[in-house]
C-alpha positions as CSV (number, residue, x, y, z in Angstrom):
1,X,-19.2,91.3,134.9
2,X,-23.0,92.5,134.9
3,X,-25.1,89.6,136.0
4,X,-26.9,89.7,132.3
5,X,-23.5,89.6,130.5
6,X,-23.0,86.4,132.7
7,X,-26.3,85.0,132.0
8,X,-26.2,85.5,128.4
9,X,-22.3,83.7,128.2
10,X,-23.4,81.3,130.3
11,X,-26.7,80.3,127.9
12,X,-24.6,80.6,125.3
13,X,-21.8,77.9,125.9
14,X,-25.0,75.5,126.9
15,X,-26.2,76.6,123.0
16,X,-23.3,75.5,121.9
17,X,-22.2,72.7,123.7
18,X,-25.8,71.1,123.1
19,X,-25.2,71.7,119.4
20,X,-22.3,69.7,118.9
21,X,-23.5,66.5,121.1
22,X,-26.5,66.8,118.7
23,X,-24.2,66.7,115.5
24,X,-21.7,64.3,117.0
25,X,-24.7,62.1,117.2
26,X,-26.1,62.7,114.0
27,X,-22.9,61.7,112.4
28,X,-22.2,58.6,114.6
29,X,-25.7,57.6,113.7
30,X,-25.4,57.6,110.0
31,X,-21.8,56.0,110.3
32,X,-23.1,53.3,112.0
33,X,-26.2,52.8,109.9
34,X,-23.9,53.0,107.0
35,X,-22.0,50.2,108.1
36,X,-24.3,47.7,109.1
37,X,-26.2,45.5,105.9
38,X,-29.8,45.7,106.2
39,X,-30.6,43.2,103.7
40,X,-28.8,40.8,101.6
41,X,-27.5,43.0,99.1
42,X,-25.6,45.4,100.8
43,X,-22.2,44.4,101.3
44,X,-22.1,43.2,97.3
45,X,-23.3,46.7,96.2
46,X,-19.2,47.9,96.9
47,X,-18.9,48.5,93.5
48,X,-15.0,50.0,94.9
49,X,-12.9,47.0,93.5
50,X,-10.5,47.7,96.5
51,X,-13.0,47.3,99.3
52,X,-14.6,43.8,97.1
53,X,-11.4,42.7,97.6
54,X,-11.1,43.2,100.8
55,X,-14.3,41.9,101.5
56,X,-14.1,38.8,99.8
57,X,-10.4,38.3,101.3
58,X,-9.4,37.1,97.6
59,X,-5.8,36.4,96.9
60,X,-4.4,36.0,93.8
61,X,-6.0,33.7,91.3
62,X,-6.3,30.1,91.7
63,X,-4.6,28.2,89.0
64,X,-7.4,25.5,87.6
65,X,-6.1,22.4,86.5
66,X,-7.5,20.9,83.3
67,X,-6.4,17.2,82.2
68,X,-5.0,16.0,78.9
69,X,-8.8,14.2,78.7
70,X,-10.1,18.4,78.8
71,X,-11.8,17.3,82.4
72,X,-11.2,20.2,85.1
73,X,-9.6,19.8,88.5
74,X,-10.8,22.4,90.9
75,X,-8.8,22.9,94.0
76,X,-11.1,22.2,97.4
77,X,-11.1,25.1,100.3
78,X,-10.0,27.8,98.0
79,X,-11.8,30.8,96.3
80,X,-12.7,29.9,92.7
81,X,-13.5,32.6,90.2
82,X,-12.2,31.6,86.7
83,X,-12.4,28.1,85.2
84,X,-10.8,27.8,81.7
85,X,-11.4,25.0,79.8
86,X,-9.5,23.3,76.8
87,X,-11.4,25.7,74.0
88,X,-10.7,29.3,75.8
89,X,-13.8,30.8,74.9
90,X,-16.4,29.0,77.6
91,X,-17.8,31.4,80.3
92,X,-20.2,30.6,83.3
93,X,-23.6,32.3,83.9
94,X,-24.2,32.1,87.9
95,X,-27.2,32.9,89.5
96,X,-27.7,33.9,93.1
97,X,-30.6,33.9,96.3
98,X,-33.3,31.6,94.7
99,X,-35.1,29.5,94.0
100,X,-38.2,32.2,93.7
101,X,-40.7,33.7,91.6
102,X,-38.3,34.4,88.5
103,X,-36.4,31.0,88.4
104,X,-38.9,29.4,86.0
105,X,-38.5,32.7,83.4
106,X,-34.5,32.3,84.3
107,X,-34.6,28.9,82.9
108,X,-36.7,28.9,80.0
109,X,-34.5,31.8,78.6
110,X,-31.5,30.1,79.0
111,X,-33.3,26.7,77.5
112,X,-34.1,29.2,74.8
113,X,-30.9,30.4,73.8
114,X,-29.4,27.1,74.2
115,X,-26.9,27.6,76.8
116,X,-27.0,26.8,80.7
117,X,-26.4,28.4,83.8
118,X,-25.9,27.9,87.7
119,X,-27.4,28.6,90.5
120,X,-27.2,29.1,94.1
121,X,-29.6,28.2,96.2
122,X,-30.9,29.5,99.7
123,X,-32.3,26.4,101.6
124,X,-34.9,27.5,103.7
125,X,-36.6,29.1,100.1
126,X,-37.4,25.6,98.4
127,X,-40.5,24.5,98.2
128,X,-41.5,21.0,97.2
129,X,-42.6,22.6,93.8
130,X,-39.2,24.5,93.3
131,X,-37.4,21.1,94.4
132,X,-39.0,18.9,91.3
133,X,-38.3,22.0,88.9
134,X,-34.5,22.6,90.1
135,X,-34.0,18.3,89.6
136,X,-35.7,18.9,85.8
137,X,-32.9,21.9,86.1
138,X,-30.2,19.9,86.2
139,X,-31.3,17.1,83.9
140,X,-31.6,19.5,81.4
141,X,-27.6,20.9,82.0
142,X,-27.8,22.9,84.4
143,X,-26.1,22.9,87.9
144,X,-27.3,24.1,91.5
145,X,-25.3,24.5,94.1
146,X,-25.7,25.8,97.8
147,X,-26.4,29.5,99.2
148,X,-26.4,29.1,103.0
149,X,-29.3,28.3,105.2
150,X,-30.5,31.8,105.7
151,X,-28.1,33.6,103.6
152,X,-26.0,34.4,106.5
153,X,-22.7,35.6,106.5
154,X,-20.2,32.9,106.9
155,X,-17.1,35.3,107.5
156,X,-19.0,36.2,110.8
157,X,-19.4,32.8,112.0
158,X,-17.0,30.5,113.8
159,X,-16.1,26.6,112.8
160,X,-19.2,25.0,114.6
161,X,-21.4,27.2,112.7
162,X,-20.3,26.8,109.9
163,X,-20.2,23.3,109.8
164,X,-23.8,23.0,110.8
165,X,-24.6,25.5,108.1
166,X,-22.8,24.3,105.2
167,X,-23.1,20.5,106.1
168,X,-27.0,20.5,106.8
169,X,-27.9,22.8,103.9
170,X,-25.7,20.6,101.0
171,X,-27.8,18.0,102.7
172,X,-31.4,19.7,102.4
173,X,-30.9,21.1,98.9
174,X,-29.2,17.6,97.7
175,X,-32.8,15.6,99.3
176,X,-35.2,18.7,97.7
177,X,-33.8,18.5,94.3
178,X,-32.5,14.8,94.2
179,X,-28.6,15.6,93.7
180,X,-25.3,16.2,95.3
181,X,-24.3,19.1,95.9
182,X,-20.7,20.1,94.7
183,X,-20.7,23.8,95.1
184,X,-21.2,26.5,97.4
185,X,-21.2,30.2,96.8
186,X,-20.6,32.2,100.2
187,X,-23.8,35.2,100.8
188,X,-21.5,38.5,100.5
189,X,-18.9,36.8,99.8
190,X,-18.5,37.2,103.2
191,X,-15.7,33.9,104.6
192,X,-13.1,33.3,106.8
193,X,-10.4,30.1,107.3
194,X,-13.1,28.6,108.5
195,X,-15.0,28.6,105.3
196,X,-12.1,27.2,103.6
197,X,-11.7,24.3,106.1
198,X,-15.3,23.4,106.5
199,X,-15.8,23.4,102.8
200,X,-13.2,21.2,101.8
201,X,-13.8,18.6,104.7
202,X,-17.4,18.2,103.3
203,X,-16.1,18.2,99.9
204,X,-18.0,21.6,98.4
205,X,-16.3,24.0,95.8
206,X,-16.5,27.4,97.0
207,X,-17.4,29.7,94.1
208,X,-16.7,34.0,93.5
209,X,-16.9,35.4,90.7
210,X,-14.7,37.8,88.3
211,X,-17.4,39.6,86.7
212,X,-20.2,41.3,88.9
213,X,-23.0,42.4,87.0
214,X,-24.5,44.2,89.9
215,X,-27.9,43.6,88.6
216,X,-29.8,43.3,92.1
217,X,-28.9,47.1,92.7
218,X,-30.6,48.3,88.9
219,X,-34.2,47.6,89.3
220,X,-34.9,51.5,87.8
221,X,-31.7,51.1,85.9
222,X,-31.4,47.6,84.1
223,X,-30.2,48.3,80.8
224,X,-26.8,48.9,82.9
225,X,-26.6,45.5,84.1
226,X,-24.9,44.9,80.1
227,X,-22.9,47.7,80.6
228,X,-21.7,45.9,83.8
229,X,-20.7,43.3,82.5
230,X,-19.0,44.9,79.6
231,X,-16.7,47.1,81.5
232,X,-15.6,44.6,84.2
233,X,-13.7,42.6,81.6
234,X,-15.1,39.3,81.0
235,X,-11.9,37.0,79.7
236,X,-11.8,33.0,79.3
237,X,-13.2,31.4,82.1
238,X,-15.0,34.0,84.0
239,X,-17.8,33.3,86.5
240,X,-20.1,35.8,85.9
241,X,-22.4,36.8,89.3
242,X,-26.4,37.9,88.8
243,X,-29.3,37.5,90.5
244,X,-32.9,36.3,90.2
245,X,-34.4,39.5,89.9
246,X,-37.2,41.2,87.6
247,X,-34.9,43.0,86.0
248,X,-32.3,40.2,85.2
249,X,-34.8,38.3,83.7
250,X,-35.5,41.5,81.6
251,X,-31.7,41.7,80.5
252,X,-30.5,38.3,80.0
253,X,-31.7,37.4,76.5
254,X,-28.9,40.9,76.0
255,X,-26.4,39.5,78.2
256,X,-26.4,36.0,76.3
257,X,-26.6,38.0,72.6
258,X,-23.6,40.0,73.8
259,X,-21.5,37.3,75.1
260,X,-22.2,35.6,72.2
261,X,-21.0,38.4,69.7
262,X,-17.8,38.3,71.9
263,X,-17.3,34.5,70.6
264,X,-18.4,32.9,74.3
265,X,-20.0,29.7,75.1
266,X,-21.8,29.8,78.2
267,X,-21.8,26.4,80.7
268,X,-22.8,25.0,83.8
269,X,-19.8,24.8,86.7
270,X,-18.5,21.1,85.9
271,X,-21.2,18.7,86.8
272,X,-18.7,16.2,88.6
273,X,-15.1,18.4,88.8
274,X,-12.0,16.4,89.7
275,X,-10.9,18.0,93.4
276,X,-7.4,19.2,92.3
277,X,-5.6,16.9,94.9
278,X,-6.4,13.4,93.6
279,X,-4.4,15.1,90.4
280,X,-0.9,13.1,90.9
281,X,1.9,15.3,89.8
């Protein structure tokens, strides 16, 4: 073989080579990237109901227990994401990541519309301001309950952690706004047994949701947050996730006049639920 034959062979199996190292990594880059959350939205954006599931390792249903007297039992150190009540048409507004600049706006619509909501509540975000305001909150009807420290994800966290996590922030929020705190909604959705066990030894309700409205994801787009919430099939009892966001503020007066036209009452989570295992059988 000529020596230039050789030399151009040669240069071209480098070429080549070099060009599939450089696409492998381009690939493995954007896999990668893909699957890592770079802020605190990004694992509830799967709007593909299989991986939610998956994510949120949810079983079946858990069956709610409501007493003769129309008081509900919620079962501690499960997932809770429907809560019926005695009248069948009552559904439950949640709202997630504040307290912040649109929780005031939040509460004076729902005030206005004379219904009331819940919310979950990121620790290290309240300020001695927010604190007072969330105790008028709940004097007024409505509940708060905890969101994590940080907003970490609990699923990735062992027992120790998650004891310090849960335990300390119930106890924060609970001294900031001057009440217990009953419930706990898990950042992602993100848990583990872990969660489950933790939870239920401090005695804190772990709250999902059955209708995702997906409103932190529409900030261009909000008119679809009703559309949402239309399509994921809202029944008796659903808990029904948004956000404190601009554009939720923008859509809620819609959300409540829809749900409204659909017959619904909308509630706070039970302000003092019976734990499902002092129910004797």
């Amino acid at each position: 073989m000529k020596p230039k034959v050789r030399a151009v062979l040669i240069w071209s199996a480098i070429g080549c080579l070099a060009l599939i190292v450089i696409i492998n990594f381009i690939f493995n880059h954007a896999a990668t990237s893909s699957a890592s959350p770079t802020n605190i939205d990004t694992l509830k954006g799967d709007t593909n109901k299989e991986q939610q599931n998956k994510l949120h390792n949810r079983k079946t249903p858990v069956p709610i227990t409501v007493t003769e007297q129309g008081n509900v039992a919620l079962p501690l150190g499960k997932l809770i994401d429907n809560i019926p009540t005695k009248d069948n048409k009552t559904v439950y507004l949640t709202f997630d990541d504040g307290p912040g600049v649109y929780t005031k706006e939040i509460d004076s619509i729902l005030h206005q519309n004379g219904v009331h909501g819940s919310f979950f509540w990121i620790e290290d975000q309240i300020t001695n301001d927010l604190g007072h305001f969330g105790h008028q909150m709940i004097q007024q009807g409505n509940v708060i309950g905890s969101h994590t420290m940080h907003h970490d994800a609990l699923g990735k966290e062992n027992a120790e952690q998650q004891q310090q996590d849960l335990a300390t922030s119930a106890d924060l929020i609970g001294k900031k706004i001057g009440e217990k705190i009953v419930y706990m909604r898990p950042p992602y959705g993100s848990v583990n047994k872990y969660t489950k066990q933790v939870a239920k030894g401090i005695g804190e309700y772990i709250v999902f949701w059955q209708v995702d409205s997906l409103d932190w994801s529409l900030a261009h787009n909000p008119e679809k947050i009703l559309s949402n919430i239309e399509h994921d099939g809202v029944k008796p009892g659903s808990i029904i996730l948004m956000h404190e966001r601009k554009q939720t503020v923008k859509m809620l007066p819609k959300v409540i006049q829809y749900l409204r036209s659909k017959g619904y009452n909308m509630v706070a989570l039970p302000a003092s639920p019976i734990p499902k295992e002092e129910i004797r059988s």
